[in-house]
C-alpha positions as CSV (number, residue, x, y, z in Angstrom):
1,X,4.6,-26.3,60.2
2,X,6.0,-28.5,63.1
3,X,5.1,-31.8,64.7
4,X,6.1,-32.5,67.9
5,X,6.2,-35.3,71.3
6,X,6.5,-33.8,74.5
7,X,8.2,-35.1,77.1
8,X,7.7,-32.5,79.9
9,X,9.0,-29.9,79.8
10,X,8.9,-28.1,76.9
11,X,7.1,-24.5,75.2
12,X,6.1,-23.7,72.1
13,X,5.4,-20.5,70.5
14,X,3.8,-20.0,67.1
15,X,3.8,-16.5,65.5
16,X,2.4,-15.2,62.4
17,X,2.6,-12.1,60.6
18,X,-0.1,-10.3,59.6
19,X,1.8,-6.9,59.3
20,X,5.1,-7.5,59.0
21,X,7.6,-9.0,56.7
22,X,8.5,-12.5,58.2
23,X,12.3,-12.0,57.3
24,X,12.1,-9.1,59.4
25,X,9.9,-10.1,62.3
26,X,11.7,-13.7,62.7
27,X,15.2,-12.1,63.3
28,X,13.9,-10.5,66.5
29,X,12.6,-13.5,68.1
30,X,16.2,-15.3,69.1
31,X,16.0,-11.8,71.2
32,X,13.2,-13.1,73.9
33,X,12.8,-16.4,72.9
34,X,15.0,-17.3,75.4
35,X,13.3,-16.2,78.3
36,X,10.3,-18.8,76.9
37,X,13.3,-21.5,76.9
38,X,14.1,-20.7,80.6
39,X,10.5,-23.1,81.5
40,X,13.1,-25.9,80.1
41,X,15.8,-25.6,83.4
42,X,12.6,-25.4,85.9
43,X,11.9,-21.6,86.5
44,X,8.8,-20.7,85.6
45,X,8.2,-17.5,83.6
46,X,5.8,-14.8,83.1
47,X,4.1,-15.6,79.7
48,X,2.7,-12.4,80.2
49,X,6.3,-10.6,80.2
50,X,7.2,-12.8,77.5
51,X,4.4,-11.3,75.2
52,X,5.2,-7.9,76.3
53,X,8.8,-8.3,75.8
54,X,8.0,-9.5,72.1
55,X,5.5,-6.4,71.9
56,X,8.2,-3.7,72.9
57,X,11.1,-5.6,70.6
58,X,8.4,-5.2,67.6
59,X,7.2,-1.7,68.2
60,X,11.1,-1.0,68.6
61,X,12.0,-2.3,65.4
62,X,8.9,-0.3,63.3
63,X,10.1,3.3,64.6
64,X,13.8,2.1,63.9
65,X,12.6,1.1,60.3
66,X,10.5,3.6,59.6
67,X,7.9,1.2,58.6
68,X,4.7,1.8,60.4
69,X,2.6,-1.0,61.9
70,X,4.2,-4.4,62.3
71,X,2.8,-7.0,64.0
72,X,1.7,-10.4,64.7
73,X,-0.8,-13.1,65.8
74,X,1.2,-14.8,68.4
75,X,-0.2,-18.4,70.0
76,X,2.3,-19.8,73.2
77,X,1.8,-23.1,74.9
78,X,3.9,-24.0,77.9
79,X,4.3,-28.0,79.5
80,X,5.5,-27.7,82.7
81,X,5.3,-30.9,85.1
82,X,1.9,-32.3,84.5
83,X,0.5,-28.6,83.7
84,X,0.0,-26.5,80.7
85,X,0.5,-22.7,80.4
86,X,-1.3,-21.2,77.1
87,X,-1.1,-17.2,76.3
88,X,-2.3,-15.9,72.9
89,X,-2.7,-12.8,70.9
90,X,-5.1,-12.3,67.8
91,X,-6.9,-14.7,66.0
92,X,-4.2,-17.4,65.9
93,X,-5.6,-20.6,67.8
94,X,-5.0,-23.3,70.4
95,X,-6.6,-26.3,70.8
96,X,-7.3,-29.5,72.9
97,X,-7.9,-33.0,71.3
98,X,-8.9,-35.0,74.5
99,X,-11.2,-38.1,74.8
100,X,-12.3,-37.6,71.0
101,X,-13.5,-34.1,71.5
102,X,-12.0,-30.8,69.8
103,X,-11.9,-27.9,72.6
104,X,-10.7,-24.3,71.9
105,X,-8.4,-23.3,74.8
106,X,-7.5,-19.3,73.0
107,X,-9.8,-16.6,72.8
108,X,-9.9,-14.8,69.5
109,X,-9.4,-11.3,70.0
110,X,-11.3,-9.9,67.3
111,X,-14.5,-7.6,66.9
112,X,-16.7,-10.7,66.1
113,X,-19.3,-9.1,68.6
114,X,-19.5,-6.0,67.5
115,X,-19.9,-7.3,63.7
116,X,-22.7,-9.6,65.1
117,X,-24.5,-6.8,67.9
118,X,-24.7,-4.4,64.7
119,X,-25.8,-7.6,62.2
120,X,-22.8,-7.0,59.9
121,X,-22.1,-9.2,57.3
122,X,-19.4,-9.2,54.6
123,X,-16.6,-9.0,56.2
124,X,-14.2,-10.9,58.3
125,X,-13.6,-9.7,62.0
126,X,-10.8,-7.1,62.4
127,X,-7.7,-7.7,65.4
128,X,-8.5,-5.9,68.0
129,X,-5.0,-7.0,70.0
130,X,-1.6,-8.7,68.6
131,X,2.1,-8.2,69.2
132,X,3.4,-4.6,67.6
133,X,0.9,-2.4,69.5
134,X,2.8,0.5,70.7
135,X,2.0,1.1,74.7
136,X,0.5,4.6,74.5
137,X,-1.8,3.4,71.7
138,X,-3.2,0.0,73.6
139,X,-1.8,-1.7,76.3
140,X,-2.4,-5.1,75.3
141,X,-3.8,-8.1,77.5
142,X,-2.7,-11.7,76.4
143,X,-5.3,-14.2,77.3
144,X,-4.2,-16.9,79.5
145,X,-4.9,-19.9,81.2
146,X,-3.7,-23.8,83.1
147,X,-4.3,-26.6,82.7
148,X,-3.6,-29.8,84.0
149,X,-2.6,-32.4,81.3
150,X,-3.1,-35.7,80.5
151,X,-1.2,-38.5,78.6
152,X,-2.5,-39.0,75.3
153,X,-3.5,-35.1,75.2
154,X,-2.9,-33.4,71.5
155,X,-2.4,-29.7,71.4
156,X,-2.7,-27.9,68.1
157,X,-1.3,-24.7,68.0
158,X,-2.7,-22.8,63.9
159,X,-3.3,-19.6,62.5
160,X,-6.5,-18.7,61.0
161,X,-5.3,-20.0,57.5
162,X,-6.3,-23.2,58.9
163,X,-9.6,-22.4,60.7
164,X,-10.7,-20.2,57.8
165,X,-10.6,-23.2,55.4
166,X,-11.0,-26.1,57.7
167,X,-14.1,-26.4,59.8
168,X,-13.5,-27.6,63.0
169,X,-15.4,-31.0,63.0
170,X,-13.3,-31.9,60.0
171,X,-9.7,-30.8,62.1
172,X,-11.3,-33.1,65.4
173,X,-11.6,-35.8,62.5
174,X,-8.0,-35.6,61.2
175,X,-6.8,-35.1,64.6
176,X,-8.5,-38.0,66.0
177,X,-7.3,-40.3,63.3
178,X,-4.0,-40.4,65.6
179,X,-1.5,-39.9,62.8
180,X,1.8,-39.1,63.5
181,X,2.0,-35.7,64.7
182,X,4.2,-34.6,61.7
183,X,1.9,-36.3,59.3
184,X,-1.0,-34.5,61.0
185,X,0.6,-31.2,60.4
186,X,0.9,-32.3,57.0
187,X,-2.6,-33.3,56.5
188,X,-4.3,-30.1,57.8
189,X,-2.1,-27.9,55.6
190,X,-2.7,-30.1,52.9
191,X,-6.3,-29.8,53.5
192,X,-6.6,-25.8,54.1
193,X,-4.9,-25.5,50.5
194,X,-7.6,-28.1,49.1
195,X,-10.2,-25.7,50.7
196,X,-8.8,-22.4,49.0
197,X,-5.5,-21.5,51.1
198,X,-6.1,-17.8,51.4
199,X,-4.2,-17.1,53.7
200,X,-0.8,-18.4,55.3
201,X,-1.1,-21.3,57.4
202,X,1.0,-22.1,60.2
203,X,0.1,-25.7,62.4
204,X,2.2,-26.9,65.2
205,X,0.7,-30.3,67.0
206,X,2.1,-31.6,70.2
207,X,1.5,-34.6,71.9
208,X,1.5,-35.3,75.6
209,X,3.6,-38.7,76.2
210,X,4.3,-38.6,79.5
């Protein structure tokens, strides 16, 4: 959980893991998360080679464990100037709170369309991307996009323990109610736990000063 003000520049990347032990998964990202950081002193990087970077360091790790599949979700949002950079993986989310209006910036890669082409109910949509994908299985294809940015722009950055419990008219409400962004955090966790907390939830909000 993080709250944040941005004062431009700055990048944020949220991971969760699906597959993996955290303890594990978290000591490989001081490895590439530093290429993310380089945005900070004005170059601009590949958010694309960042993912893949993460993706070969994870699949790495697995064989040298012995473990199998490890993975995760992985949602990245970069403020650059007056622009923002997103990339994501998986179901993990990223939103836009501008002018009082909740807009989805990620797409979920999921099989959501094939469970509604074949009228299948019962289940929730399986990944069909994320970090830990080993190259000769899938060669996987962050989605990305830019925007410009405004002041007064909130970006929430959540896994799907959030968007599973909390539906999305009731996050534009709490995010419109302009709290703090660390007491904003606090009050959608607070509120996916109220609504069952299934799942783990990890929120990260950021807000555009200047």
């Amino acid at each position: 959980a993080a709250g944040c003000l941005c004062m431009r520049p700055c990048c944020l990347c949220q991971l969760t893991c699906d597959y993996a032990d955290y303890g594990r998964l978290s000591s490989l990202i001081p490895e590439w998360e530093g290429s993310i950081d380089d945005a900070q002193f004005g170059e601009r990087v590949s958010l694309e080679d960042v993912c893949m970077k993460a993706n070969g360091k994870i699949c790495q790790q697995a064989r040298k464990r012995g473990t199998g599949l490890e993975g995760t979700t992985a949602a990245i949002l970069c403020l650059h100037d007056v622009e923002a950079e997103i990339a994501n993986l998986g179901d993990s989310r990223i939103f836009l709170f501008r002018d009082k209006k909740l807009r989805q910036l990620s797409v979920d890669h999921t099989d959501q369309a094939l469970l509604q082409a074949q009228k299948i109910t019962g289940r929730k949509p399986k990944l069909t991307q994320h970090l830990g994908i080993e190259p000769e299985e899938l060669v996987i294809q962050p989605y990305m996009s830019r925007m410009e940015t405004r002041v007064g722009d909130r970006f929430l950055l959540c896994t799907d323990g959030l968007t599973d419990m909390v539906e999305e008219e009731e996050i534009r409400q709490i995010l419109g109610a302009l709290l703090p962004a660390d007491r904003t955090v606090e009050e959608l966790i607070a509120r996916a736990l109220k609504g069952g907390g299934r799942d783990n939830i990890t929120v990260i909000c950021c807000d555009v000063m200047s």
